[in-house]
KOLPAKE-77507 format. One record per atom (N, C-alpha, C): residue number from 1; residue in one letter; x, y, z. Coordinates in pm, whole numbers. Atoms other than C-alpha are relative to their C-alpha. Example, Ala and Ser with C-alpha at 12.3 -4.5 7.8 and 13.67 -1.06 7.14 Angstrom:
// KOLPAKE-77507
REC  pos  code      px      py      pz
REC    1     A      89    -119       0
REC    1     A    1230    -450     780
REC    1     A      90     120       0
REC    2     S     -82    -119      -6
REC    2     S    1367    -106     714
REC    2     S     -77     109      73
***
This chain:
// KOLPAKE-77507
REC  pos  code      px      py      pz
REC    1     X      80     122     -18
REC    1     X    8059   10716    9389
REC    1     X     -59      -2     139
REC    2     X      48     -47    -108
REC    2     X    7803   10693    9647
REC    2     X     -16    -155      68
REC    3     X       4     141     -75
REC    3     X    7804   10393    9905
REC    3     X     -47    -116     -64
REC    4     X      77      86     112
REC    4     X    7559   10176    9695
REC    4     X      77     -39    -113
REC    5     X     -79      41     133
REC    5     X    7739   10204    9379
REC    5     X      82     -78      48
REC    6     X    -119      80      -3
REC    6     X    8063   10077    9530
REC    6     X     -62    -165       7
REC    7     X      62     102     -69
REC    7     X    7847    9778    9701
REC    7     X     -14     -85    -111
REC    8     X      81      88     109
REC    8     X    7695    9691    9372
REC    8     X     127     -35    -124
REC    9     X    -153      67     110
REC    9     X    8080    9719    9144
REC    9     X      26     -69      99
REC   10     X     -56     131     -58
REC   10     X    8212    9493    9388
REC   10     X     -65    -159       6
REC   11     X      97     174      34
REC   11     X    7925    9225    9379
REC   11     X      17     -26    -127
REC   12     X     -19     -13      85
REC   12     X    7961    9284    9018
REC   12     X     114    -116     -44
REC   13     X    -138      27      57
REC   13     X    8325    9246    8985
REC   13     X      22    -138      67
REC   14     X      25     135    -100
REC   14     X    8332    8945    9260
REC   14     X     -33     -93     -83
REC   15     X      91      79      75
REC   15     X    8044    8778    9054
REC   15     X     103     -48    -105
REC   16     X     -75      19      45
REC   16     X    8255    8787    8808
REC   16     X     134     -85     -50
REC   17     X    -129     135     -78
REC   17     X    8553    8607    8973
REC   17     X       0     -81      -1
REC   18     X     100     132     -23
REC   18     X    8366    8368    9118
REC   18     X     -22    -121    -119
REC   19     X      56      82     148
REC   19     X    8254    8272    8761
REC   19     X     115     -48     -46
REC   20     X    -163     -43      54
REC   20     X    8665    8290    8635
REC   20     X      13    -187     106
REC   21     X     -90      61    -114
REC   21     X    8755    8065    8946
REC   21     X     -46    -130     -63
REC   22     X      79      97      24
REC   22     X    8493    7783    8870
REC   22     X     109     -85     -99
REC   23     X     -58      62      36
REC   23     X    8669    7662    8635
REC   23     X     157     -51       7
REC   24     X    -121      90     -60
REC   24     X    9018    7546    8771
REC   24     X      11       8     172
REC   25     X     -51      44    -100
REC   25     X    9171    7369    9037
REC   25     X      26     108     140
REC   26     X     -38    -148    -139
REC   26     X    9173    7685    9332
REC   26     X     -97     -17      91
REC   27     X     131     -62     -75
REC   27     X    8946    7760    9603
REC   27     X      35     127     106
REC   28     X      10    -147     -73
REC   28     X    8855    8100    9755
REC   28     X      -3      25     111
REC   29     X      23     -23    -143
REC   29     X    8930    8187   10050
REC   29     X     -37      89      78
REC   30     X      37    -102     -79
REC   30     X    8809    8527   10142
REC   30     X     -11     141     -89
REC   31     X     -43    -140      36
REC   31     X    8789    8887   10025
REC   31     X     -38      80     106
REC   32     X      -5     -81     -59
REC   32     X    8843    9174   10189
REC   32     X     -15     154     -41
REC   33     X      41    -176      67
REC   33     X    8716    9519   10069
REC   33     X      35     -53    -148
REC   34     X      43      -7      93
REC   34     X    8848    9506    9727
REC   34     X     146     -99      14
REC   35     X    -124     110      -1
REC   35     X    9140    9251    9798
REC   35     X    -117    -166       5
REC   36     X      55     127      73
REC   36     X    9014    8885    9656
REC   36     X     148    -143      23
REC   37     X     -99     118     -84
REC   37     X    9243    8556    9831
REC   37     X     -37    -120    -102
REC   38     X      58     161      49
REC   38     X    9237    8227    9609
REC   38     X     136    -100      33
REC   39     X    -132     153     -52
REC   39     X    9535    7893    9692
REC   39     X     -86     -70     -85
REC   40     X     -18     126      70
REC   40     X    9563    7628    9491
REC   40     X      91    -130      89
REC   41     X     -68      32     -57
REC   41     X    9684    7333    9639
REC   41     X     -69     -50     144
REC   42     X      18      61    -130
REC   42     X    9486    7285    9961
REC   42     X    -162     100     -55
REC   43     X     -37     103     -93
REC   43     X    9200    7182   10103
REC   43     X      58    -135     -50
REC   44     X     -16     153      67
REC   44     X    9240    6917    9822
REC   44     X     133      34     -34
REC   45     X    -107     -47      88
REC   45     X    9589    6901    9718
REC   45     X      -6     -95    -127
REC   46     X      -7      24     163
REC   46     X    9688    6833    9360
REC   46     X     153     -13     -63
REC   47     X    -131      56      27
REC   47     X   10022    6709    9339
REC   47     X      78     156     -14
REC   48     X    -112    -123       9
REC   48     X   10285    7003    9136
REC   48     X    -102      55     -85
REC   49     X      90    -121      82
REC   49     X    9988    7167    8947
REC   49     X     -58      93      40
REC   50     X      30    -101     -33
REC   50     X    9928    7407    9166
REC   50     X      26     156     -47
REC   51     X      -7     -57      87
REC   51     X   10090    7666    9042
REC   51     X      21       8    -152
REC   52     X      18     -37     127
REC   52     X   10027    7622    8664
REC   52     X    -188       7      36
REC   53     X     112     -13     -23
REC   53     X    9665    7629    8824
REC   53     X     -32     132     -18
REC   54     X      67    -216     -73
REC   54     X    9645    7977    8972
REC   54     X      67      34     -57
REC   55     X     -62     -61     113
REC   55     X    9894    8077    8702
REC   55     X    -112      44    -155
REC   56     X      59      25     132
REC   56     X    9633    7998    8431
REC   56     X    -100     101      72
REC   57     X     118     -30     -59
REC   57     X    9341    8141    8687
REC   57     X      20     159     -15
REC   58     X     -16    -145     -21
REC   58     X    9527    8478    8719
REC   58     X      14      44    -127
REC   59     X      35     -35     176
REC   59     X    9558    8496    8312
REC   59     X    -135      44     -29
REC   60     X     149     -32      61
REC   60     X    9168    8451    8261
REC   60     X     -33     127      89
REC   61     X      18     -91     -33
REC   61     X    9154    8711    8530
REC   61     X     -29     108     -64
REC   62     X     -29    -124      60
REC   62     X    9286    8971    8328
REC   62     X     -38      28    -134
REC   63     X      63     -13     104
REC   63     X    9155    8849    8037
REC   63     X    -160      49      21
REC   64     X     105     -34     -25
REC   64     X    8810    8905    8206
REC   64     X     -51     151      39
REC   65     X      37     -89     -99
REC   65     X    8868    9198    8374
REC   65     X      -1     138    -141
REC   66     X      27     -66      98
REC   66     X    8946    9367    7999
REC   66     X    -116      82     -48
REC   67     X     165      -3      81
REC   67     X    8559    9387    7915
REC   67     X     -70      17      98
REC   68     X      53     -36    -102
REC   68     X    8454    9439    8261
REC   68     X     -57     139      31
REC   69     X      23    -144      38
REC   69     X    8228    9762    8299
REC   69     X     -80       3     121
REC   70     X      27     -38    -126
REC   70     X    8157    9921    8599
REC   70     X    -158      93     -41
REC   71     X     146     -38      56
REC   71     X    7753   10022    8593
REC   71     X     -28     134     -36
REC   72     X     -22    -142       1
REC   72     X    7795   10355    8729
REC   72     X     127     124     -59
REC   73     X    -117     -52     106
REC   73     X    8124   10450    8521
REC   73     X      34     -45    -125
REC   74     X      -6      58      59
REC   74     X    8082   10277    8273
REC   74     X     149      12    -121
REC   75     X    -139     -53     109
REC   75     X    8394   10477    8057
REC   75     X     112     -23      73
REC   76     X    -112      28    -122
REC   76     X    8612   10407    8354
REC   76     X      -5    -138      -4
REC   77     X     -47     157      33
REC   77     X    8849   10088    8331
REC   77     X      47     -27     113
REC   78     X      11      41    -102
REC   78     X    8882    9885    8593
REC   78     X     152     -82     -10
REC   79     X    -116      30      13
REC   79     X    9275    9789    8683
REC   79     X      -7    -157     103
REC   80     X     -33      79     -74
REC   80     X    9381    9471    8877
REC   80     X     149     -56     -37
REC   81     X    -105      30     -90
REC   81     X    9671    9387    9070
REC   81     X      33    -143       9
REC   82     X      26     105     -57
REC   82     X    9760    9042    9091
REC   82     X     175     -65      58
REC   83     X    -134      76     -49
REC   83     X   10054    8881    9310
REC   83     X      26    -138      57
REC   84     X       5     119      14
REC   84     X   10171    8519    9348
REC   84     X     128     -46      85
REC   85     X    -134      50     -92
REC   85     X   10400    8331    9584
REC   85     X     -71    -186      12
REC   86     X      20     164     -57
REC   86     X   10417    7911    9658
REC   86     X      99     -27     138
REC   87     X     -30      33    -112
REC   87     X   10493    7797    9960
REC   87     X     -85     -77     118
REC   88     X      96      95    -109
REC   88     X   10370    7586   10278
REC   88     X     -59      81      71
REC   89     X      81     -97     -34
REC   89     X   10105    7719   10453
REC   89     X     -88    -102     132
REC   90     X     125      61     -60
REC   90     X    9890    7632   10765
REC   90     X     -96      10      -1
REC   91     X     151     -41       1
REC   91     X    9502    7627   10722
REC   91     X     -34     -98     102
REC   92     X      84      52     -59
REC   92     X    9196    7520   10937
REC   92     X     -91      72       5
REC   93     X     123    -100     -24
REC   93     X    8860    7591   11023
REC   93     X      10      94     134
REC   94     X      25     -22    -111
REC   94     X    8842    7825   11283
REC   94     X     -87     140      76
REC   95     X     117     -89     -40
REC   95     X    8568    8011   11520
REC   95     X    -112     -59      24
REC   96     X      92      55     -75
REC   96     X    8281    7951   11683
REC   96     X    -146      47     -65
REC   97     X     108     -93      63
REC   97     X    8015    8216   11592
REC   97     X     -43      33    -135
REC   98     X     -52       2     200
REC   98     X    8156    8229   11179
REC   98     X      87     -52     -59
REC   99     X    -119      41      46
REC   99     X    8362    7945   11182
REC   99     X       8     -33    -149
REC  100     X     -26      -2     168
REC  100     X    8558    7944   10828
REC  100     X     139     -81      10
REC  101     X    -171      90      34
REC  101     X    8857    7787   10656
REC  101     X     110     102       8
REC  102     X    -119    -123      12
REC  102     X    9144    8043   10693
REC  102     X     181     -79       0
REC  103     X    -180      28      -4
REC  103     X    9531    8026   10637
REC  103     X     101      88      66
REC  104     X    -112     -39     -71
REC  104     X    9835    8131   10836
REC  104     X     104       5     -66
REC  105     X    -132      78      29
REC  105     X   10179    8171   10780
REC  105     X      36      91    -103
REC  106     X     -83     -79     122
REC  106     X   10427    8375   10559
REC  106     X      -8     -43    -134
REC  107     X      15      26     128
REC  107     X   10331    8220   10230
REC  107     X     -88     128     -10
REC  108     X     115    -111     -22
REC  108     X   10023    8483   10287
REC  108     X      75      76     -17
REC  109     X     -67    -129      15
REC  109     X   10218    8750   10346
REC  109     X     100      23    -109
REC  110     X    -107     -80     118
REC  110     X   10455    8746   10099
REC  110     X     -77     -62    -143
REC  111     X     137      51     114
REC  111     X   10133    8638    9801
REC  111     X     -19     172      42
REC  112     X      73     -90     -21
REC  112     X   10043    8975    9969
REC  112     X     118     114     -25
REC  113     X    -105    -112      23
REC  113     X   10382    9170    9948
REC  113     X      21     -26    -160
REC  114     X       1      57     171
REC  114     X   10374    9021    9548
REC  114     X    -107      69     -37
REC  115     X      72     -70      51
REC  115     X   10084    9202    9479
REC  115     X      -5     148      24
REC  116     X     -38    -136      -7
REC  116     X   10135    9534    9645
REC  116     X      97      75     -21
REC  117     X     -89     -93     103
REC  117     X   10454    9593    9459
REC  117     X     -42     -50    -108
REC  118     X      20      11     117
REC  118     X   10300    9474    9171
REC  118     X     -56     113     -95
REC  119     X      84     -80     114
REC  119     X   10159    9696    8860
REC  119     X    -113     -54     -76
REC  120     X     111      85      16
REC  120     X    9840    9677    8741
REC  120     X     -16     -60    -151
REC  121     X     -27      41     136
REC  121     X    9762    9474    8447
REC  121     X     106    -111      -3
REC  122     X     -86      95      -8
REC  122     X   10027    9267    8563
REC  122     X      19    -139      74
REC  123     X      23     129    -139
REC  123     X   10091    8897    8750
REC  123     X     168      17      22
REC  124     X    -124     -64     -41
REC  124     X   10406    8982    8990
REC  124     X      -1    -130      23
REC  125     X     -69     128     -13
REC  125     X   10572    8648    9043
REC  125     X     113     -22     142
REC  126     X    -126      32     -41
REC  126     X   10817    8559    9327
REC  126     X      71    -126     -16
REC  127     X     -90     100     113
REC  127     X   11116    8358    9248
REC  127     X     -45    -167      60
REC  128     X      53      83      -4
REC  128     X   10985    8044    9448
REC  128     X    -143     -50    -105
REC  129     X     105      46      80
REC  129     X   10630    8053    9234
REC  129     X     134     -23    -184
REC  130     X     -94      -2     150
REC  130     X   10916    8105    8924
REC  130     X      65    -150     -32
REC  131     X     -59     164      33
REC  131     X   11109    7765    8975
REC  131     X    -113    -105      13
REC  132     X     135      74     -18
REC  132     X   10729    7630    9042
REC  132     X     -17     -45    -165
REC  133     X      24      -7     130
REC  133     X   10662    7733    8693
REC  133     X      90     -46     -83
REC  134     X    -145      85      72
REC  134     X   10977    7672    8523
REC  134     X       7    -154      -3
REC  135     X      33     137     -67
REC  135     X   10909    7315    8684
REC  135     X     -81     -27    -141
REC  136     X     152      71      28
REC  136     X   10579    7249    8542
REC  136     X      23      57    -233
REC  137     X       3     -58      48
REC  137     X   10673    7438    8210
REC  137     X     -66      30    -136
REC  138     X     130     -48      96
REC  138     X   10320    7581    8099
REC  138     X      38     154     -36
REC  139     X      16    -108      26
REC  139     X   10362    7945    8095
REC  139     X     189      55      11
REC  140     X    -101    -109      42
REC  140     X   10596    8243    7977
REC  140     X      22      76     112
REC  141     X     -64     -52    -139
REC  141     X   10806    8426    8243
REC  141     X     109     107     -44
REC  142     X     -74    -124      39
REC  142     X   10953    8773    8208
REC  142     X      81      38     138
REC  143     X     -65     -51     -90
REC  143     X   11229    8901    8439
REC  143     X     -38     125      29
REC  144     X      -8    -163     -49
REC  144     X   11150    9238    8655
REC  144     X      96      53      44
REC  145     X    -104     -74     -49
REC  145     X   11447    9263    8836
REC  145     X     -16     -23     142
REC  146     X      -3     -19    -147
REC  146     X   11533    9321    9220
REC  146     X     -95      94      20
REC  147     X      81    -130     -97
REC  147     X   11288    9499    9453
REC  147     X      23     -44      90
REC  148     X       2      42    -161
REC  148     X   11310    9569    9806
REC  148     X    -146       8      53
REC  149     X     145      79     -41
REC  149     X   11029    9387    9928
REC  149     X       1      12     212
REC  150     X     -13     -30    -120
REC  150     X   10930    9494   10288
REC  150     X      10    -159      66
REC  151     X       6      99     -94
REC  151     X   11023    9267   10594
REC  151     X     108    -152     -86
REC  152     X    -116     134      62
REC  152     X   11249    9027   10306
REC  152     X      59      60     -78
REC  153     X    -129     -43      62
REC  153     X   11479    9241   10179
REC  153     X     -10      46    -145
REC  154     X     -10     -28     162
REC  154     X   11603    9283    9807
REC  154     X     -21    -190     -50
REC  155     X      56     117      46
REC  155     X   11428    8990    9610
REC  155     X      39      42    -187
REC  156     X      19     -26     129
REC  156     X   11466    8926    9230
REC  156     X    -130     -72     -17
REC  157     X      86      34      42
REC  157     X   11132    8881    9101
REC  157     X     -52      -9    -156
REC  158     X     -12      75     155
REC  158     X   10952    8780    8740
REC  158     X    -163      44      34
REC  159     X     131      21      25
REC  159     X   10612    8819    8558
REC  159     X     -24    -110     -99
REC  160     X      36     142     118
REC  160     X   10379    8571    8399
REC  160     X     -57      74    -105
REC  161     X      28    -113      93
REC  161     X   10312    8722    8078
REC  161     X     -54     -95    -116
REC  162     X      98     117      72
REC  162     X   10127    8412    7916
REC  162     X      31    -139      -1
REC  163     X     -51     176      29
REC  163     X   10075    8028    7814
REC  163     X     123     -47     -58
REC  164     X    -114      62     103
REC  164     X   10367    7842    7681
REC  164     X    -108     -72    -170
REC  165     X      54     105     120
REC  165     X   10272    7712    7316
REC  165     X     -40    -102       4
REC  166     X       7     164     -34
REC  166     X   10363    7365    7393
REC  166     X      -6     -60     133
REC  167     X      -9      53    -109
REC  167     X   10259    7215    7702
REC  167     X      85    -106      56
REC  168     X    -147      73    -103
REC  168     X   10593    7087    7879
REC  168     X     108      20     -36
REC  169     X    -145     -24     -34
REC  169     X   10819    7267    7709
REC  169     X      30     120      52
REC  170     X     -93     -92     -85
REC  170     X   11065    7496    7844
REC  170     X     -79     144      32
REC  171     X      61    -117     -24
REC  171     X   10930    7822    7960
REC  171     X     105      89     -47
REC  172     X     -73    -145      79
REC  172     X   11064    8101    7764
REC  172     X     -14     121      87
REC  173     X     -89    -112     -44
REC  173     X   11232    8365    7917
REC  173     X      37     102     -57
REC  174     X     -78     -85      66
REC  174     X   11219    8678    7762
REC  174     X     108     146      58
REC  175     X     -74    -157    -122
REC  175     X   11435    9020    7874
REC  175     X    -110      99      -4
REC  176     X     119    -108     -68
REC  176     X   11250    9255    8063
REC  176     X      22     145    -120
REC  177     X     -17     -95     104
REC  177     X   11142    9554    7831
REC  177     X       3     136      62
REC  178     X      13    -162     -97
REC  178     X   11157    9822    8110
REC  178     X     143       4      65
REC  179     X    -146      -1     -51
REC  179     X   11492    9950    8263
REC  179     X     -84      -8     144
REC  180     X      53      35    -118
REC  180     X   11297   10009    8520
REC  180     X       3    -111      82
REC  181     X      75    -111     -73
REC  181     X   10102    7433   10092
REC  181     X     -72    -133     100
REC  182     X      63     122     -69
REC  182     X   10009    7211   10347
REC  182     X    -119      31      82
REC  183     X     133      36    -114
REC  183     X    9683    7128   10542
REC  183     X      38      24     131
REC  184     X     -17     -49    -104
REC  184     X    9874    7069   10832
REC  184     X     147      60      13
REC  185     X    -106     -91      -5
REC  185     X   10116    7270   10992
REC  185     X     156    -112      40
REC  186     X    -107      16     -51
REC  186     X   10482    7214   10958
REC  186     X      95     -44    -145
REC  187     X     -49      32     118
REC  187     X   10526    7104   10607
REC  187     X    -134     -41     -88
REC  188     X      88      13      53
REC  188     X   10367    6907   10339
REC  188     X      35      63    -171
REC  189     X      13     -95     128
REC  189     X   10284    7024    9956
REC  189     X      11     111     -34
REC  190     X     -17    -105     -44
REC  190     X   10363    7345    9875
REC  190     X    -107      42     -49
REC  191     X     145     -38      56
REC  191     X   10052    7543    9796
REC  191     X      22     215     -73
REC  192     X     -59    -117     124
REC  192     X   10037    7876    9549
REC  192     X    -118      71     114
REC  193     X      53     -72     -64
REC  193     X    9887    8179    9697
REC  193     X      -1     128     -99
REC  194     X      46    -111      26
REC  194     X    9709    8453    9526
REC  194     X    -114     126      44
REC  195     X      88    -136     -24
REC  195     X    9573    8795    9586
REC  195     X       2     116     -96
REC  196     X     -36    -142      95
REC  196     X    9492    9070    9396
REC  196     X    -100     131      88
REC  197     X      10    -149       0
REC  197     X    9400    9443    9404
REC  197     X     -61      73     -75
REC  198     X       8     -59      84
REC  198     X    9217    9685    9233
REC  198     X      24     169      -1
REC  199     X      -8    -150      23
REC  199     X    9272   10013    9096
REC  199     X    -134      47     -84
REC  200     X      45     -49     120
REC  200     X    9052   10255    8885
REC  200     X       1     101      14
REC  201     X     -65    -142      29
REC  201     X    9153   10504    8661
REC  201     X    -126      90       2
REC  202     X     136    -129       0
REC  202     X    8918   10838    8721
REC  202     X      55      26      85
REC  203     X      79     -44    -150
REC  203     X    8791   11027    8989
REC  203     X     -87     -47      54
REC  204     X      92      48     -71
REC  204     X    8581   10982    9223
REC  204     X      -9    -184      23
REC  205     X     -14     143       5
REC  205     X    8612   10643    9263
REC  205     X     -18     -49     149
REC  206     X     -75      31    -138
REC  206     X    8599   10468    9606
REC  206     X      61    -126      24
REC  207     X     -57     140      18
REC  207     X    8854   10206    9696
REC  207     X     -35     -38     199
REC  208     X       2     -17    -148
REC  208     X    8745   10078   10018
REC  208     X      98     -65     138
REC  209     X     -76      48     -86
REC  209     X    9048    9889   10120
REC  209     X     162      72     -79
REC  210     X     -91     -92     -10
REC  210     X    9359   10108   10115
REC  210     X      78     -49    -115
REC  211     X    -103      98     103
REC  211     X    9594    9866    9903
REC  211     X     -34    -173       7
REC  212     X      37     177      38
REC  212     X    9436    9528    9957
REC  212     X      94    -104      88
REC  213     X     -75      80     -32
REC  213     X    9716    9407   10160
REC  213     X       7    -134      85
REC  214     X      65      96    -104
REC  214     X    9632    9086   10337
REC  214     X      61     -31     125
REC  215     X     -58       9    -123
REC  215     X    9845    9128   10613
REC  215     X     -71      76     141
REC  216     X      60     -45     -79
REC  216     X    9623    9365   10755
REC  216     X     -83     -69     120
REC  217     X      71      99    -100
REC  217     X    9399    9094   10888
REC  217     X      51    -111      22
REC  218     X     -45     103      22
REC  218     X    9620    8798   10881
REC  218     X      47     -32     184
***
């Protein structure tokens, strides 16, 4: 793939997003090469529906990203990554020259360590977004197991692996089939934090951000 192409799958795939996002409760906060930032939860907050927000947002994702066709590869499938954490978070605008809304704070980073052990095709869960969900109980929740998650140790984590039937009851729990947010700082609402990642299967391909990890610039 030659500079252009990538330029034009990413406006593409973006466009895309963008379109996905519109319809629920989230707003975007940034991308970075091929890493894509959305929170729920702040600047407006929204009581405890945050995460069944960006729970539902990262579903249509993947439902979108199915049928998604890259111009110049068109036979080549396009993977995404998506990882999820809730927690408090500080945002503001800040900068002079390009001031923007940005967020601080270890909710980020570990939304960002949730997606880079994640698999693609998949929404990696940590166990705070899990008792979020469990809470609220819209969607289905699969156990993964422990990973050692850099900088926090051994974590047990969970995927979202669809809607619940009935909206409010219990979230079903099935067994894993592999052996294998506040405004201001200090507290506040907790707010959901997603990022994802992409992969694609081929050659030649270019990914222009290494793993997407948002810590890089954080």
């Amino acid at each position: 793939s030659d500079p252009l192409q990538v330029v034009d799958f990413l406006n593409d795939l973006y466009t895309c997003f963008d379109g996905v996002i519109d319809n629920y409760d989230v707003y975007k906060v940034e991308t970075i090469g091929d890493a894509y930032m959305v929170v729920s939860g702040l600047p407006n907050r929204n009581g405890q529906r945050h995460s069944s927000e960006i729970a539902d947002m990262a579903l249509s994702l993947l439902d979108h990203i199915k049928t998604f066709k890259i111009r110049h590869k068109p036979e080549t499938r396009c993977m995404l990554r998506i990882g999820l954490h809730t927690g408090p978070c500080c945002a503001g605008v800040v900068g002079l020259a390009m001031p923007r809304y940005c967020l601080f704070g270890d909710t980020v980073n570990m939304a960002s360590r949730m997606e880079s052990n994640g698999i693609a095709l998949k929404i990696h869960i940590s166990p705070e977004t899990y008792e979020a969900l469990k809470l609220q109980g819209t969607h289905t929740l699969e156990p993964r197991g422990v990973m050692d998650i850099k900088g926090k140790g051994e974590i047990f984590t969970y995927w979202v692996t669809g809607r619940a039937e009935k909206k409010g009851a219990a979230v079903t729990v099935v067994p894993a089939r592999s052996s294998s947010s506040a405004i201001e700082m200090g507290g506040g609402d907790p707010t959901e934090e997603i990022l994802t990642s992409l992969q694609v299967e081929g050659d030649g391909v270019v990914t222009p951000c290494s793993n997407g990890d948002i810590s890089q610039v954080v």
